[in-house]
N, C-alpha and C positions, 0 to 999 in steps of 0.2 A: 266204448261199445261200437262196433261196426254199423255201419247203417243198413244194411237187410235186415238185422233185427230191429232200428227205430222203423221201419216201415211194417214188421208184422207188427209188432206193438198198435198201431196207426187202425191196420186193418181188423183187429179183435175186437179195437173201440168205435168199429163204423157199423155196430147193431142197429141201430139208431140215427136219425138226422142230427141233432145235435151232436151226438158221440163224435160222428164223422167231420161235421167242424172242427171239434173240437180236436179228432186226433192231429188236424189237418194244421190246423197252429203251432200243436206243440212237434210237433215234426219237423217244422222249419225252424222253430226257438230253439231244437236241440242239434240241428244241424249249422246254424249260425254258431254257436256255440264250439263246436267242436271242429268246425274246418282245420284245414291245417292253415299256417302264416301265410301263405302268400296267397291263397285262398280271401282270408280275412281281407288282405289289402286291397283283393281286386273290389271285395263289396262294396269296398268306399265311396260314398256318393260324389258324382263331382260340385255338388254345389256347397259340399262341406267347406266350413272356414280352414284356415290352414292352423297345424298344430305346429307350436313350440314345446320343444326339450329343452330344460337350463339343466345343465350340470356345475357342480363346483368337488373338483380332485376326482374326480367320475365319482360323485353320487347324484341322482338323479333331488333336484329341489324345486322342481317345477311342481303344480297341480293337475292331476289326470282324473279325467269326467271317465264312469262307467262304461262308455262305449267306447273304449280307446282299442283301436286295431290293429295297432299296432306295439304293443307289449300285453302279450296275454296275461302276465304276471303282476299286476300292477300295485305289489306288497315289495317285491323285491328291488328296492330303487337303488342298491348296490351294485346288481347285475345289468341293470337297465340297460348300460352303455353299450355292453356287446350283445347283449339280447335288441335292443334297437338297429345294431348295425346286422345283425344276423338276420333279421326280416330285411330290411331296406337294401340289402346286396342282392335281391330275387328284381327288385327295383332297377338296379344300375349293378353292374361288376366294379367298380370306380372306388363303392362307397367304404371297403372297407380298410381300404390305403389312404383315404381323404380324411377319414378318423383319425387314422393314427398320425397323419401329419397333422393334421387341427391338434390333437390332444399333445402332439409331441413340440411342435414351434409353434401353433398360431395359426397355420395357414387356412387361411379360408378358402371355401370353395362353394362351385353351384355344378350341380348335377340333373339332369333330367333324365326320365326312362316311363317305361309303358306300366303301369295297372292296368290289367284289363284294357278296354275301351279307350282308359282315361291319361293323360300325359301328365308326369307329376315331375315336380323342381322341388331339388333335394340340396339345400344350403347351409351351411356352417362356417359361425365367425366365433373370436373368440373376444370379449368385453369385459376389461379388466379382471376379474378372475372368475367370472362365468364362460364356459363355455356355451355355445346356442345351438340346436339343430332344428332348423325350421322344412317340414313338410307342407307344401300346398299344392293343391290344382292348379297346372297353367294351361292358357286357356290359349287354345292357338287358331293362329288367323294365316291362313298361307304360310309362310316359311318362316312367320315371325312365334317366337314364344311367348305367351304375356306372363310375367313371375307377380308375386303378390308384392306389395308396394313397401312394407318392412325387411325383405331377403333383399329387394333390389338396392334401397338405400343404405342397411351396412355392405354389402358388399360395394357399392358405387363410395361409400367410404372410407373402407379399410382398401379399393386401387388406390385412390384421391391420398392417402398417406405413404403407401406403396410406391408412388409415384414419385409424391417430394423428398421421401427419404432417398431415394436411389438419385434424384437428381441435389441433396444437397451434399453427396459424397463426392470427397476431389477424384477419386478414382475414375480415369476413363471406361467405358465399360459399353458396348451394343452387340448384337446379333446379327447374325447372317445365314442365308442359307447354301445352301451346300453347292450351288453355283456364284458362292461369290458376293452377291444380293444382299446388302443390310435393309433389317428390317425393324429396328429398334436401337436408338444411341439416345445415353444418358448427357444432358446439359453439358456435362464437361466435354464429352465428344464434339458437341458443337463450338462449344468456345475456344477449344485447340484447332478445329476445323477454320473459323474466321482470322486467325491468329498464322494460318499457312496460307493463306488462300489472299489475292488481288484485290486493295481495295474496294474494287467498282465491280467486283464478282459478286453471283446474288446464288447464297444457298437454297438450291433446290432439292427435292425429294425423289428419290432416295439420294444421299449424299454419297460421295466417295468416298471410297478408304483414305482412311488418316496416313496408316504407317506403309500403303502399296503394297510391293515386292518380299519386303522384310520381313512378312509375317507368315511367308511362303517357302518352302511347306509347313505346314499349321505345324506348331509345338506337341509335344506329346502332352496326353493331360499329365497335371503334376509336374512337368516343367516349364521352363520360364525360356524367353528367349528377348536377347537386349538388342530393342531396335532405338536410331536415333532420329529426334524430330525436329528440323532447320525449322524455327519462328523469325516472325519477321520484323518482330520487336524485341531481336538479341543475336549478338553474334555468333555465339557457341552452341551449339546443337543441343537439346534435350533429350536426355535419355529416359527409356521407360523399361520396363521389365514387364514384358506380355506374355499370358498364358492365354489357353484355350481350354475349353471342355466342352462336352455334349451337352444339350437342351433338347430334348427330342429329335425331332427331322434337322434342327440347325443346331449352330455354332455358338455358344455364347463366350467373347473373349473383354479381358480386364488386362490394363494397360496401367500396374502403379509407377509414379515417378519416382525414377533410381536417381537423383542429382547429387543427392549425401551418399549414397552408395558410393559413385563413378569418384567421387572428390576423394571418397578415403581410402580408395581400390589407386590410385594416382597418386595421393599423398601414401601412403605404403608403397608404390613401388620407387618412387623417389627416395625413401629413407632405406630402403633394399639395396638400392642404386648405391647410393653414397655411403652406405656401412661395406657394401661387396669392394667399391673403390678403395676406403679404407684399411679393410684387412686384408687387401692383396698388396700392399704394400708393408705389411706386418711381417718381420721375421719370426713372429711364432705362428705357429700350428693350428689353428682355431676349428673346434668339430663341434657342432651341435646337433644335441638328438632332442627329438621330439615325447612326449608322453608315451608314445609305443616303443622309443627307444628304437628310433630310426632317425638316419644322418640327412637333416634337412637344411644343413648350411656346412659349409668350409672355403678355406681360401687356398691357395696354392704352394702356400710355405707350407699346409698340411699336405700336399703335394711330395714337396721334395724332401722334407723329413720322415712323411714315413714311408716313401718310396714305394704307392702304393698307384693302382691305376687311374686316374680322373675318370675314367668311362664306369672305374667299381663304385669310386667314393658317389658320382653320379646319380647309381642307382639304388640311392637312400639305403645301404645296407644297413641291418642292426647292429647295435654296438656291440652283441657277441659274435657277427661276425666279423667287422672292423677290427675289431682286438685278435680275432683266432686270425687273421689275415699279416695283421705287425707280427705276430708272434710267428708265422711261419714264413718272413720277411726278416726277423731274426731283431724286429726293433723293438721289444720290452725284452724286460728282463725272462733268461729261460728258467723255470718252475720245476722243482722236480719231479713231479710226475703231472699228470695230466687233472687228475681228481684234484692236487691241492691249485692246481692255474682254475680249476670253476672255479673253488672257493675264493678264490682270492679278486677275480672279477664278482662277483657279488659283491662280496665287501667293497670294491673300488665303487660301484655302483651305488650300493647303500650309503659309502661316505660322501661321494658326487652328493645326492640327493640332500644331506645333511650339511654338505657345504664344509667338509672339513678335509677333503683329499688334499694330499700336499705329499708327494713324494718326488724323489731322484732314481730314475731308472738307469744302472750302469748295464748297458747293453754288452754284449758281446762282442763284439766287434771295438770296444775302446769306445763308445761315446757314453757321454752323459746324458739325458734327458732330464728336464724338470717338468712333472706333469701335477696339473689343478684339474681339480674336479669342482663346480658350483652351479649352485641348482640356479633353474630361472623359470618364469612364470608359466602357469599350466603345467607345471609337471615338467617340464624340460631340463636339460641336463647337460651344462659345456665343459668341454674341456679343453686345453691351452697346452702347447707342448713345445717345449721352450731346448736349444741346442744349447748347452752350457760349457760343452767339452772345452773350450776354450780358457774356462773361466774358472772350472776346475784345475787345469794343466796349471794355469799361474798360481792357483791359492797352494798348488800342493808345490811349485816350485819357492813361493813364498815362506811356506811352511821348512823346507829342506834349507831355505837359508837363514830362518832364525835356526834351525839346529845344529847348522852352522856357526852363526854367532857364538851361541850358548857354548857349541863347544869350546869356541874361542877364549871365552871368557871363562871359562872352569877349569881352565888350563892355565891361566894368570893366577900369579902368587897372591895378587894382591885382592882384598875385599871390595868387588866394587856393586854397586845403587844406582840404578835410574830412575828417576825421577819423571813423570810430565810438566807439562807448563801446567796443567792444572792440581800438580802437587798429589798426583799417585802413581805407587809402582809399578813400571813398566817389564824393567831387566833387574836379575841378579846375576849372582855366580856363585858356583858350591863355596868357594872362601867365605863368600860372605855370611850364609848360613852357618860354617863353624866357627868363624867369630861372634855371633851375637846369638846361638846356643837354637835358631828359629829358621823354619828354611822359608823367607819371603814369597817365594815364587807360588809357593800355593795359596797368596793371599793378594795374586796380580790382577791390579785393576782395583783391588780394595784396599789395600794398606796404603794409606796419607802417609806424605815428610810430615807430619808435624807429629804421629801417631811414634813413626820412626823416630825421632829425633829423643821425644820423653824415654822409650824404650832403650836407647843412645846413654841417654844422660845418667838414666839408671843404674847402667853399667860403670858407670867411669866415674872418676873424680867432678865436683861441680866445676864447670868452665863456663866462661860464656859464650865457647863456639857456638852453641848448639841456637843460640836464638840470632846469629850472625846468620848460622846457615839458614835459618827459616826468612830470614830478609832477603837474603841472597836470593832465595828462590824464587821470590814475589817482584825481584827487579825485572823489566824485561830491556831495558840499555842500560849499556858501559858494563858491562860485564868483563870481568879478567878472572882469569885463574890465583886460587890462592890455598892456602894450605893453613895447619896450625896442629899444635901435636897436644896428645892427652895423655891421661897419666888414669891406666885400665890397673886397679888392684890385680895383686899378684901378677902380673902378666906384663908391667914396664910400659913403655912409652909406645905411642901406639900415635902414627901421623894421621892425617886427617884429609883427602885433597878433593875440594871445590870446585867443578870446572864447569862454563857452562855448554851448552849443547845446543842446537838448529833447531827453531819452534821452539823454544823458552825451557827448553828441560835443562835436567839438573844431573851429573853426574858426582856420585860421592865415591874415592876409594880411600879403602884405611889399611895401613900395610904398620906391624911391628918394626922397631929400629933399635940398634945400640943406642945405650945413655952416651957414649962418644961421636956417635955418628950425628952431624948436626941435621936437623932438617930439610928435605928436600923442599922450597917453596920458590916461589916465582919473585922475581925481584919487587921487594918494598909492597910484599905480598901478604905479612905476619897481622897485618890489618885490614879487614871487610873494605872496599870499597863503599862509599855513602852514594 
């Protein structure tokens, strides 16, 4: 109802002397009544006690007497909290960001501002899971405020813990103002401060900068910058990692000790040291990519094998460009078309990662390559790339000289068996496949003399060469050559010749003879040596 109509109402009822009393009352009853909030607040008497609000999770659990002037609503103890703060901001502008820090960390605070006439302190602490907003009269005497005697003692409590908490932190930590001027340092700042400083030196206030010059010019917030601190009880300088941030008009800066830091920043570049020593004197090729699959280590054999620039490998290329680079270097093998070289880099990459890469790249040019792919931690990915040309040229000159051999021997009439010292076949010759009806050679490396020997005996009349020659085999001194002849159904006399060979092998040939022709053996040879 607007108030030009409570005052005719007022004047209808002033018929009378009493009426006019009376309108005279309820006029002000209904104008107290209906002020608006800040209004209400200026009414406040000053000699009112001060009022407490407890909330717990913002519902209002405190009790409110009918004259409360500050929540007109005094049903809705849900809303309390922002309807409390939405009066008491006509109070202070402060109050409605000190809420949300009291409600959000803890923080207490004390505030004062004008009602009316009257100067009022507007504080909040937070008590195990109550929060508090205490309103009173302060009462002021010249430039001093006086606060009610419960706002002043939690707050002179919850600095008093604020205090020792900040000084039982190792963390260096003080303030300054923007000329330079500290104006606040935590415990630790002083005991590294006595710890630089001449024994017979006497700290005085304001103290000096700890770290001087080195912290000049200030850090950007969010980063750190590593200053060091000479003590005078240790030879090696202390390191810290200092940042800086804004605190209002000044500077608030924290100094944590980097000492495990510096030692494993040190001990890493020492084992960097000594691995880079190491694989630069590595004749293979060593390239390591990181998780993004970029080249963050090699040595210089990867240099000269893939004949690629130190200034590109330098600049951590990707492994697709690394490889597109050998490939147009002409050092992996060429792909026939460009579509199946992606494919085949993926796969090289997918096997890397799985640790099963293991190929031989014949380049174009005549070399060989042996390239590994194996994963390593965080995602990383080496590979090793090994010159083998060499070692190919011998296995395949190796290879063209048993073809060699074999031809040699496939070209003798005679059936000849090699044997190892450790009694398996080595060599055959095609004779000897058409004599015993089996072509050994596909059974090299597997077929035992003693397998051979039963297979032997099978064939032919019982003798007892055949357990001579398995003694024979197992001697490794006094060895002589000797022979002895068998008697192969249908097929006649068939000689037999035992000779030994370098490295304890065993040589068998068996060649057919006339019944006139007498045996070829070595002298006083018809008998095994013991």
């Amino acid at each position: 109802m607007p108030e030009p109509n409570l005052f005719a109402v007022a004047a209808l009822l002033a018929c009378s002397t009493s009426a006019a009393i009376f309108a005279i009352f309820l006029s002000r009853w209904l104008l107290s009544r209906w002020r608006k909030p800040n209004e209400r607040v200026m009414t406040w008497a000053a000699h009112e006690a001060p009022r407490v609000y407890e909330f717990r999770d913002g519902y209002l659990i405190s009790q409110l007497d009918g004259q409360d002037v500050f929540l007109s609503d005094q049903n809705d103890r849900a809303g309390a909290w922002s309807a409390l703060a939405d009066v008491l901001v006509r109070v202070n502008p402060q109050v409605r960001a000190s809420f949300d820090a009291l409600q959000r960390s803890g923080r207490g605070f004390l505030l004062t501002g004008q009602a009316g006439q009257d100067t009022l302190t507007i504080s909040g602490n937070v008590e195990q899971d109550v929060v508090r907003i205490t309103v009173a009269n302060a009462l002021t005497n010249g430039d001093r405020i006086i606060v009610d005697t419960e706002s002043y003692r939690r707050l002179r409590a919850e600095t008093e813990s604020l205090r020792k908490t900040a000084d039982s932190i190792p963390v260096v930590s003080w303030r300054e103002t923007s000329e330079g001027q500290i104006t606040w340092a935590s415990a630790s700042y002083f005991r590294y401060l006595e710890r630089t400083q001449e024994e017979d030196a006497i700290l005085r206030w304001p103290p000096r900068q700890l770290f001087g010059k080195d912290i000049r010019p200030l850090p950007e917030p969010g980063q750190t910058r590593r200053c060091a601190l000479n003590l005078n009880d240790r030879r090696e300088p202390m390191w810290f990692e200092v940042s800086s941030q804004p605190a209002g008009s000044e500077v608030l800066f924290t100094a944590m000790p980097a000492e495990r830091l510096v030692a494993a920043e040190d001990a890493l570049r020492e084992f960097v040291q000594t691995l880079s020593k190491t694989f630069a004197d590595l004749p293979i090729g060593l390239a390591i990519f990181d998780r993004r699959r970029e080249l963050v280590l090699f040595n210089p054999a990867l240099v000269s094998l893939s004949t690629l620039d130190a200034q590109f490998l330098s600049g951590r290329p990707t492994l697709f460009s690394f490889l597109d680079q050998l490939r147009e270097k002409r050092h992996m093998p060429e792909p026939k078309n460009y579509k199946a070289w992606r494919e085949s880099i993926a796969q090289l990459e997918a096997d890397a990662e799985e640790g099963t890469y293991h190929d031989l790249w014949t380049l174009p040019m005549g070399q060989t390559y042996r390239v590994i792919g194996r994963p390593h931690p965080d995602g990383a990915i080496a590979f090793m790339f090994e010159d083998i040309s060499s070692e190919v040229s011998l296995t395949r000159q190796f290879r063209a000289d048993l073809d060699l051999y074999q031809s040699t021997l496939d070209q003798h009439g005679a059936a000849i068996a090699v044997f190892s010292a450790q009694g398996q076949l080595v060599m055959s010759n095609t004779a000897y496949a058409e004599l015993w009806g089996h072509d050994p050679r596909e059974l090299l490396g597997v077929l035992t003399l003693n397998e051979a020997t039963q297979r032997w005996e099978a064939a032919t009349i019982p003798a007892p060469v055949w357990g001579e020659v398995r003694d024979f085999a197992q001697q490794r001194q006094d060895r002589v050559t000797w022979g002895d002849q068998l008697q192969v159904p249908g097929r006649g006399l068939l000689f037999a010749r035992v000779a030994p060979l370098k490295g304890g092998a065993t040589m068998l040939s068996f060649e057919f003879q006339d019944a006139e022709q007498p045996a070829l053996t070595e002298p006083a040879a018809n008998t095994p040596p013991l």
